[in-house]
C-alpha positions as CSV (number, residue, x, y, z in Angstrom):
1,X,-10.0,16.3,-13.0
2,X,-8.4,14.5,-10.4
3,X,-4.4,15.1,-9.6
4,X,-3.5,11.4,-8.6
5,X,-5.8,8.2,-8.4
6,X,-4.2,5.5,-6.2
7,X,-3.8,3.0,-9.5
8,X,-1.9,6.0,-10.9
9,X,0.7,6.8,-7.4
10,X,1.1,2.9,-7.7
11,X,2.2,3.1,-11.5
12,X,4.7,6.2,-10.4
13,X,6.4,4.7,-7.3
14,X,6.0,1.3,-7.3
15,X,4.4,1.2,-3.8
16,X,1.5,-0.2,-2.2
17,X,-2.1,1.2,-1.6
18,X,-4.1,0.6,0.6
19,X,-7.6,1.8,-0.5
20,X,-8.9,3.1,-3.5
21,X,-8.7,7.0,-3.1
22,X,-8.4,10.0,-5.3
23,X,-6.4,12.7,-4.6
24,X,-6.5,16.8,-6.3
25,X,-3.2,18.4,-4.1
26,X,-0.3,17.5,-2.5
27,X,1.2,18.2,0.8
28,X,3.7,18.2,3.0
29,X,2.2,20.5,6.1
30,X,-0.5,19.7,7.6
31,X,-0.9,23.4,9.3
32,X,-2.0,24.4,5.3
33,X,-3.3,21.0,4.5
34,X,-6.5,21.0,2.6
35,X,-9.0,18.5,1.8
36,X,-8.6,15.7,-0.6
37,X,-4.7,16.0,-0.6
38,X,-2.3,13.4,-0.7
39,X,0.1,14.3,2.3
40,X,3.9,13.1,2.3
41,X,5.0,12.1,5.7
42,X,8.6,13.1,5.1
43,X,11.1,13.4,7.8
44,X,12.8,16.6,8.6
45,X,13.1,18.3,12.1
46,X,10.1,15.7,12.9
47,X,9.0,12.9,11.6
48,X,6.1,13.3,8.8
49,X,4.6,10.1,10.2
50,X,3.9,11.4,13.5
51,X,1.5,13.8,12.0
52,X,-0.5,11.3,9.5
53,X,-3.5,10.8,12.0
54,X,-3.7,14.7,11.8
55,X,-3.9,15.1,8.4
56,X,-6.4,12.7,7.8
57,X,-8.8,13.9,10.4
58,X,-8.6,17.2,8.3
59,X,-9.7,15.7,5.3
60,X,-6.5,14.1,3.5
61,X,-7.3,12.1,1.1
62,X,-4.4,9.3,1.2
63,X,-1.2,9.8,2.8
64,X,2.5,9.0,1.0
65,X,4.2,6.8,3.9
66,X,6.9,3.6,4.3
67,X,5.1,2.2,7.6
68,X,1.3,2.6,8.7
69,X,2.2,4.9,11.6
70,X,0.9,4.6,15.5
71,X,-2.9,6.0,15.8
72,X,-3.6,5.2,11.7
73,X,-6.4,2.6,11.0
74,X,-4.9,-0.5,9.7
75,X,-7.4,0.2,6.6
76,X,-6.6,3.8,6.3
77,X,-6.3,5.2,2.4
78,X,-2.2,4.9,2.0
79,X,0.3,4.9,-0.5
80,X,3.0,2.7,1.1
81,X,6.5,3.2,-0.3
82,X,10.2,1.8,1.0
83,X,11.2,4.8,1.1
84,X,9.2,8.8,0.9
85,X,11.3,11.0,-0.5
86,X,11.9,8.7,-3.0
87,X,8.1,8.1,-3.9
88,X,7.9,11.8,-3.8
89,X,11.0,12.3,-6.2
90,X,9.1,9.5,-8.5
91,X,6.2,11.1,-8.2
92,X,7.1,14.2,-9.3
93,X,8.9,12.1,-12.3
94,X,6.2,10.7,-13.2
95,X,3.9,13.7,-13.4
96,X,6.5,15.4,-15.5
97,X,6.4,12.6,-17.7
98,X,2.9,12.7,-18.0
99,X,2.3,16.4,-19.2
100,X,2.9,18.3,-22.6
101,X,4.0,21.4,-20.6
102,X,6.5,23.5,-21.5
103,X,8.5,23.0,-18.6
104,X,10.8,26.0,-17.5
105,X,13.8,25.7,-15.1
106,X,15.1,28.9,-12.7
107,X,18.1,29.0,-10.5
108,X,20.5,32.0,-9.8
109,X,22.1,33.7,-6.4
110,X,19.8,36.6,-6.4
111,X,15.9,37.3,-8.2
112,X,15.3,33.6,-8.6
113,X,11.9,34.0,-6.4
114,X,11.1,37.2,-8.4
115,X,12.1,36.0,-11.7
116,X,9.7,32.8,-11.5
117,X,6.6,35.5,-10.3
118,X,7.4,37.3,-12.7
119,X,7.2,34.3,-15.4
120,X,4.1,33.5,-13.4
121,X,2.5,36.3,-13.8
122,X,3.3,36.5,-17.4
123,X,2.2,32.8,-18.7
124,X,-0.7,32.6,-16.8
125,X,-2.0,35.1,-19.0
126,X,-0.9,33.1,-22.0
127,X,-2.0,29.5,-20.9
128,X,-2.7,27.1,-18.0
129,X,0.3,27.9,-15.8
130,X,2.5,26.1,-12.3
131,X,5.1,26.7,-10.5
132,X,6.6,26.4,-7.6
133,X,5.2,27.8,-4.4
134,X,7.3,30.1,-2.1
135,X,10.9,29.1,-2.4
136,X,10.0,25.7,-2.6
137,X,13.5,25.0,-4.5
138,X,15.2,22.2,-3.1
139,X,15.8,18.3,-2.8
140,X,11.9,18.0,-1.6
141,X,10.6,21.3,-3.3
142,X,11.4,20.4,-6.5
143,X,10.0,16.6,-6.8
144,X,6.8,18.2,-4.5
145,X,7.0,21.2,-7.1
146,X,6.4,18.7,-10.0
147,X,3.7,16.1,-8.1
148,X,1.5,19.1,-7.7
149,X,1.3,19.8,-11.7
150,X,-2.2,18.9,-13.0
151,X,-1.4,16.8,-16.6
152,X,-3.1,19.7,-18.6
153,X,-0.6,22.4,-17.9
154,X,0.6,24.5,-20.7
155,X,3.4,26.2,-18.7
156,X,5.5,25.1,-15.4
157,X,8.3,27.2,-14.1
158,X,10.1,25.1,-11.4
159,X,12.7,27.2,-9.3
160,X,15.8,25.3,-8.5
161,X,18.1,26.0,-5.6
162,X,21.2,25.3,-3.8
163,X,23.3,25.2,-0.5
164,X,26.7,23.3,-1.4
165,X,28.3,21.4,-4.7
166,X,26.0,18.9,-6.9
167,X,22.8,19.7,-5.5
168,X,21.4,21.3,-8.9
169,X,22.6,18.7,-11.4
170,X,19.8,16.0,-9.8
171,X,16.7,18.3,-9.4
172,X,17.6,19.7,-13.5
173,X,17.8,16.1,-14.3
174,X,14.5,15.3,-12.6
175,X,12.8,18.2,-14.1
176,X,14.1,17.6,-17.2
177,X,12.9,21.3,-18.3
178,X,13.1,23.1,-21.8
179,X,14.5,26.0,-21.3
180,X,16.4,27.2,-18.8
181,X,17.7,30.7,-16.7
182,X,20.0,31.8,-14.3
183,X,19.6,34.9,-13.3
184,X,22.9,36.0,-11.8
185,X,25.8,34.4,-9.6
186,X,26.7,36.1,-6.3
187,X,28.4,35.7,-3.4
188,X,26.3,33.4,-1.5
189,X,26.7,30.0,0.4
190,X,30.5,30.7,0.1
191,X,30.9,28.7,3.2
192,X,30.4,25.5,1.2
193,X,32.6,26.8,-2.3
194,X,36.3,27.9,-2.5
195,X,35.0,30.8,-4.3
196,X,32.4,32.2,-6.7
197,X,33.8,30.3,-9.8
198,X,32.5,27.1,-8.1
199,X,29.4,28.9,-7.3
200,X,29.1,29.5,-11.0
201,X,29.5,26.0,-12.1
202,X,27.2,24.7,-10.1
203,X,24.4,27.5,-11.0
204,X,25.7,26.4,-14.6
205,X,24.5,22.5,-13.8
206,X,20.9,24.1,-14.7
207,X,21.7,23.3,-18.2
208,X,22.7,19.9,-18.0
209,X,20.0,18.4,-19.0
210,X,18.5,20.7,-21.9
211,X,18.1,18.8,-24.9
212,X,21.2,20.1,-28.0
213,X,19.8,23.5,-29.6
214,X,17.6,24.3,-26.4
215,X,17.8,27.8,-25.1
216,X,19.8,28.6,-22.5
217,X,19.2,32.1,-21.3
218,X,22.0,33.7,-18.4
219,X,23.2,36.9,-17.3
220,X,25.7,38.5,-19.1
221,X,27.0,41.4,-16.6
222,X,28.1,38.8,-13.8
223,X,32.4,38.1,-13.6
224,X,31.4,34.4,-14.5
225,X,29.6,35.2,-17.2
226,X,32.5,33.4,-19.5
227,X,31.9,30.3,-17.2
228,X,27.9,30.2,-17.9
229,X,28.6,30.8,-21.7
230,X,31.2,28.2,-21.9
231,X,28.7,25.9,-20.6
232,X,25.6,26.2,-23.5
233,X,28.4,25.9,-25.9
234,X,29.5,22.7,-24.6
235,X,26.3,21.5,-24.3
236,X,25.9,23.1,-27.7
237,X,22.7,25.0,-26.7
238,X,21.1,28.2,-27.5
239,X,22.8,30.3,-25.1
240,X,20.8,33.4,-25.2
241,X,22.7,36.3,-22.7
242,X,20.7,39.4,-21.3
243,X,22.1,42.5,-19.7
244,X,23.8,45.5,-20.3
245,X,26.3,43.4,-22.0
246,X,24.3,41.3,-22.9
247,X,24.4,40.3,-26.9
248,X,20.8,39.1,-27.3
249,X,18.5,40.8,-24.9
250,X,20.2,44.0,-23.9
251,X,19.7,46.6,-21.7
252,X,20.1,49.9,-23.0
253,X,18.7,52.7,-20.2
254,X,17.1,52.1,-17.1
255,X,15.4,55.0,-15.3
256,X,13.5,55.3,-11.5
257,X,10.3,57.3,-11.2
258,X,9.0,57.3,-7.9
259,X,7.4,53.6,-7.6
260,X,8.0,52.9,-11.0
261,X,11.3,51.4,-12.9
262,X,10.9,52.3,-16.8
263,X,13.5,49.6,-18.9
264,X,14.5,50.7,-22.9
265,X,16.1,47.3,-23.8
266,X,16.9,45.9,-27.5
267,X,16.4,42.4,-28.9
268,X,17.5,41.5,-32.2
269,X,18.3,45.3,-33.1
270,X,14.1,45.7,-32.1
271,X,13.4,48.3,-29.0
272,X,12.1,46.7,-26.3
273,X,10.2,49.4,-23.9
274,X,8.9,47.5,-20.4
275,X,8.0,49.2,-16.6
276,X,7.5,47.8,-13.6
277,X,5.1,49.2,-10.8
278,X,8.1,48.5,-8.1
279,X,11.6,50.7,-7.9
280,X,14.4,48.4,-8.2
281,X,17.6,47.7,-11.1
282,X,17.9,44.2,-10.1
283,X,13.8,44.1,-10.8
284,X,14.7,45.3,-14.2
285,X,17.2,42.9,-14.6
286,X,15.2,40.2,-13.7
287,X,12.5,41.2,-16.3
288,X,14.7,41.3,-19.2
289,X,15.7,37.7,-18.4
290,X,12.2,36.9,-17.9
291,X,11.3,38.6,-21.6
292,X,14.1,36.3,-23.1
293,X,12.9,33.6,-21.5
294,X,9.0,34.3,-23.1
295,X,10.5,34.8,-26.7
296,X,12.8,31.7,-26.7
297,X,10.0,29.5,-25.6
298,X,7.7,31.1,-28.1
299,X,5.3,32.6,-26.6
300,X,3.7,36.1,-26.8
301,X,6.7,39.1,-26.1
302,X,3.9,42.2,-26.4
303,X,1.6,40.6,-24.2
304,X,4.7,39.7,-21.9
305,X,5.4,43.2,-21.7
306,X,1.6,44.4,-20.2
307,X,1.8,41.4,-17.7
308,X,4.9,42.3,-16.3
309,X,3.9,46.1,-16.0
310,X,1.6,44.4,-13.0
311,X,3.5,42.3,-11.2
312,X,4.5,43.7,-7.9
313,X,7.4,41.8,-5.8
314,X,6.8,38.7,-3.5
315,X,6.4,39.2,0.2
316,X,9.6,39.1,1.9
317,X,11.2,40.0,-1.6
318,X,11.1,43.7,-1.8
319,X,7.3,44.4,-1.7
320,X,6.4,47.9,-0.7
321,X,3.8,49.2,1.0
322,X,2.7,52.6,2.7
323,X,1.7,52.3,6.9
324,X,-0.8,55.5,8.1
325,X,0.5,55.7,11.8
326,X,-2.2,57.6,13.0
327,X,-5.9,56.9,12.1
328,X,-7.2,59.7,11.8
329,X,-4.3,62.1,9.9
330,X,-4.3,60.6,6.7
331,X,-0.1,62.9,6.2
332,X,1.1,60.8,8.9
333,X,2.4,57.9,7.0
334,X,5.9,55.8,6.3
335,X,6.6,54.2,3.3
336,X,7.9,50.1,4.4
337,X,10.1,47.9,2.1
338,X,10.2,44.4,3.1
339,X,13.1,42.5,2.0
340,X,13.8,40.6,4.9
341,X,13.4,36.6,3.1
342,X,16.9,36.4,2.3
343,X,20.0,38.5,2.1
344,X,23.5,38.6,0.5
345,X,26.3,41.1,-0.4
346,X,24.9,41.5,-4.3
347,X,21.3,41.7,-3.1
348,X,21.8,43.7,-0.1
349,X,23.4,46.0,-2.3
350,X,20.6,46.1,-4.9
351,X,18.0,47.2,-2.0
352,X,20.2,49.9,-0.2
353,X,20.0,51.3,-4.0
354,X,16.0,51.2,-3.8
355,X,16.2,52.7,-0.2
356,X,18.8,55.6,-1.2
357,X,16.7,56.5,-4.6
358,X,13.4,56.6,-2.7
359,X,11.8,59.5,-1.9
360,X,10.8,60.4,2.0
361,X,8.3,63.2,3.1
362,X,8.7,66.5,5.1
363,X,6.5,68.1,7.1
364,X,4.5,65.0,8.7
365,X,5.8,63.3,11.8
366,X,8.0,64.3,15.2
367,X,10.8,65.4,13.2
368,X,9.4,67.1,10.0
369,X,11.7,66.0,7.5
370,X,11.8,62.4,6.4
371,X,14.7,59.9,6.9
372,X,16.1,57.2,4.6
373,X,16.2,53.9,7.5
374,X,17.6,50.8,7.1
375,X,17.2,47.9,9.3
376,X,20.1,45.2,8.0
377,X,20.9,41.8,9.6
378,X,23.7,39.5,9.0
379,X,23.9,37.6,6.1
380,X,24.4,34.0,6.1
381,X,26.4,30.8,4.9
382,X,29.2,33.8,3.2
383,X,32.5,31.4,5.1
384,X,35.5,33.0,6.0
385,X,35.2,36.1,4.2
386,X,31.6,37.0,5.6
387,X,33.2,40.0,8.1
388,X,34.4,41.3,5.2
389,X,31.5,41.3,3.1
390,X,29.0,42.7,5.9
391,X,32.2,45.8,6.6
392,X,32.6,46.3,2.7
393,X,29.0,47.5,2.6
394,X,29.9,50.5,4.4
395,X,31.9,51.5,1.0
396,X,28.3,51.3,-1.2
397,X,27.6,54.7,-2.3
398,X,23.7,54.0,-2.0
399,X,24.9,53.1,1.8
400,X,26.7,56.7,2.3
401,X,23.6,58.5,1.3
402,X,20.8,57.0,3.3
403,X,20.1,58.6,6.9
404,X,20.1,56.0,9.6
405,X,21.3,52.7,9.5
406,X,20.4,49.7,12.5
407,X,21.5,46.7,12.7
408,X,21.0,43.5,13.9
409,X,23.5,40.1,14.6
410,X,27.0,39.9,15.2
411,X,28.2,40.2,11.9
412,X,27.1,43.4,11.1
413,X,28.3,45.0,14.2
414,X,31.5,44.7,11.2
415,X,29.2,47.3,9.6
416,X,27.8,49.5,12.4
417,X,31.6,50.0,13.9
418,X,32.5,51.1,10.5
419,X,29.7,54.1,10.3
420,X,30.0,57.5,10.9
421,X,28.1,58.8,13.9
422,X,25.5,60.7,12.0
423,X,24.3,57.3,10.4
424,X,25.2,54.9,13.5
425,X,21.5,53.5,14.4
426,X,21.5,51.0,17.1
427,X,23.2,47.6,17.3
428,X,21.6,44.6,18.9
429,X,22.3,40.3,18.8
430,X,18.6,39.9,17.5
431,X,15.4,41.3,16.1
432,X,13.7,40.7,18.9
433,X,15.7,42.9,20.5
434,X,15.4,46.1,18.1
435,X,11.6,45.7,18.2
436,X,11.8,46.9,21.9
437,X,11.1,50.8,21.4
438,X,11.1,50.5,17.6
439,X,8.5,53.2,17.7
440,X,11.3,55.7,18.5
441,X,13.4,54.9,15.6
442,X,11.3,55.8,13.1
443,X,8.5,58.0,12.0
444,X,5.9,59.3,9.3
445,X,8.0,60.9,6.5
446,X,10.0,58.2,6.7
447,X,11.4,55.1,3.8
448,X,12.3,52.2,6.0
449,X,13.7,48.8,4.8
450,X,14.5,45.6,6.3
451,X,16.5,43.3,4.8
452,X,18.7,39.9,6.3
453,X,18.7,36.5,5.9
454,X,16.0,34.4,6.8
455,X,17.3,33.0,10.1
456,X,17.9,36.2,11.7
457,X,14.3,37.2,11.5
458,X,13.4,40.9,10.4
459,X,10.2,39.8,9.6
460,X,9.8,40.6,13.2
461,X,10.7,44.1,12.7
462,X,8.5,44.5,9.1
463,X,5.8,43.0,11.6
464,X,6.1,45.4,14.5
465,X,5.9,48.4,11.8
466,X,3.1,47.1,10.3
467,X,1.3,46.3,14.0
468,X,2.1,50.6,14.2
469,X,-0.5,51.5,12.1
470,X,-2.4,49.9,8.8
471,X,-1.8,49.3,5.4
472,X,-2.8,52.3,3.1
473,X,-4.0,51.0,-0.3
474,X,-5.0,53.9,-1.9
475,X,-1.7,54.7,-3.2
């Protein structure tokens, strides 16, 4: 089954085509481009049209454009539109329209990625299933999100994200989904709020366009909890609060073994008993609120539960992995947590808790004993208050107790001038930097993590770790 025939793009934006193509995808890159996809030549650090010619040499079926760009055959297979993002945004209406899916919508400051892998993972299981791709959350992800969905989908889980005020209200309206879930509200893009109250109202825009009675699930254990509530009850919705004050999905005992997180919860005075193959509280978290998520829209809890117990984390997100530094001693390993996507104050937190929980290994390595490492650079878009916020993490307990701390940008040198000298690491202005003689700062017996915002790059680090050895899988 096709995705879009040019008859049906014409119906949805009201443009021009130029051919009579069929599409099955669409795309906005042409580096991951595949064949028979519609690409949209939007314009963000370069102009989409400049790379038309390119993506029909690799096989694009049509291309979404408002001009017929240099180097493009006068009869090339086109969707011509005044404006792109705007035949992309109706589009994505339009296939949304189209569809009998249960549509789900996901925002929250933290576990937003997490939480929609893990609904992913779950529905899939249960019925034809889409959702976004990556963090593909925004003013273009979310219209691009919805294009992409094939009419016969059962489930869709769009993720919705934002950066300053009024940015969620128009992608909920354009999703229009069923339900909807914020995970939790945190300190983040504070640069562009007065404070987190505004960061909650916004997150609480979500629900805007749920339909009276619709289920509204948030987290209960975050200060603006009152705000989210206040919010389905104006909307009069189903608001449906998880946590461990939650009053509907609620989190009784939460216990760490090794790898595994083991969650006793209670729904409607019912134990709820669910693991997770990946050490974390904010994981747990974010699988209760997927659980009440799977029981308000009606589908299968018990088979939720099995699904979840397989879902591992999403690259950049907390994934964990084991590197063998030497090929031939199989002892001579490190244990890797990559959390190096994103970063701020509440989730920076929730990974030095992983890290300080896990458990190292003596007797392997140059030193013998094995070290709990961090790698931490500076978190982003946190406004006047961000030297606080990077010092104040020297006051975590889970930060006292790990072994060695690095870190990278100038706001955590707020951080590193603040640690004792038994956990001072090194300090340099970027990752690139602290890859030079990374080998010395770290060896087998050890539990390193990297974790920062995207922008400062510590996927450079997790790379040169991995580049040290190879992935083990047999663990």
């Amino acid at each position: 089954m096709s995705l879009w025939t040019a008859a049906e793009a014409v119906a949805a934006t009201g443009g021009r085509a130029q051919g009579d193509w069929v599409v099955d995808g669409v795309s906005i890159d042409t580096r991951t481009i595949e064949k028979g996809d519609l690409f949209v030549a939007l314009k963000d650090v370069r102009d989409g049209h400049d790379f038309v010619a390119m993506a029909l040499e690799k096989g694009a079926g049509a291309a979404l454009v408002s001009r017929i760009p240099d180097g493009v055959a006068d009869d090339a297979p086109l969707l011509i539109v005044e404006d792109v993002l705007a035949g992309l945004e109706k589009l994505g209406a339009a296939a949304r329209a189209r569809t009998d899916a249960t549509v789900i919508g996901i925002t929250g400051s933290v576990g937003k990625t997490s939480t929609k892998e893990m609904l992913l993972a779950i529905l899939s299981e249960q019925g034809r299933t889409h959702a976004s791709v990556d963090s593909y959350n925004n003013h273009w992800g979310v219209p691009l999100t919805l294009a992409r969905m094939p009419v016969d989908t059962e489930y869709a889980i769009i993720e919705m994200g934002m950066n300053h005020p009024g940015e969620i209200q128009p992608l909920t309206m354009l999703a229009r989904p069923h339900a909807a879930m914020i995970t939790t509200v945190a300190a983040a893009h504070l640069e562009a709020f007065d404070d987190i109250t505004g960061i909650a109202l916004e997150k609480a825009s979500i629900f805007d366009s749920l339909e009276i009675g619709s289920p509204a699930v948030y987290n209960a254990d975050v200060e603006t909890s009152a705000i989210l509530a206040a919010k389905t009850h104006d909307k009069r919705l189903h608001g449906i609060a998880f946590g461990e004050h939650g009053f509907d999905w609620k989190l009784k005992e939460l216990s760490i073994q090794g790898d595994t997180t083991v969650v006793q919860a209670e729904f409607d005075d019912k134990p709820i008993l669910f693991k997770l193959a990946t050490p974390g509280r904010h994981f747990a978290m974010n699988g209760l609120g997927a659980l009440a998520i799977v029981q308000a829209i009606g589908a299968d809890v018990g088979q939720a539960v099995t699904s979840l117990g397989r879902w591992s984390p999403y690259k950049g997100r907390g994934v964990r992995e084991v590197i063998q530094l030497d090929p031939t001693e199989t002892a001579e390993r490190l244990s890797l947590i990559d959390d190096s996507y994103n970063a701020n104050p509440t989730s920076v937190a929730a990974a030095l808790e992983v890290l300080a929980g896990a458990e190292t290994m003596d007797g392997v390595g140059r030193r013998k004993q094995g070290r709990r490492i961090a790698f931490l650079g500076d978190m982003k878009e946190l406004g006047e208050d961000a030297v606080a916020l990077h010092a104040g993490l020297a006051h975590l307990e889970a930060t006292k107790s790990l072994d060695v701390i690095h870190c990278v940008g100038p706001l955590m040198r707020s951080l590193y001038d603040l640690l004792p000298e038994h956990q001072r690491g090194d300090w340099f202005e970027t990752s690139a930097e602290m890859c030079g003689g990374l080998r010395h700062r770290i060896d087998a017996g050890d539990v390193v993590l990297a974790k920062g915002s995207l922008s400062m790059k510590l996927g450079l680090v997790v790379d040169a770790i991995r580049k040290m050895g190879h992935r083990v899988t047999d663990v």
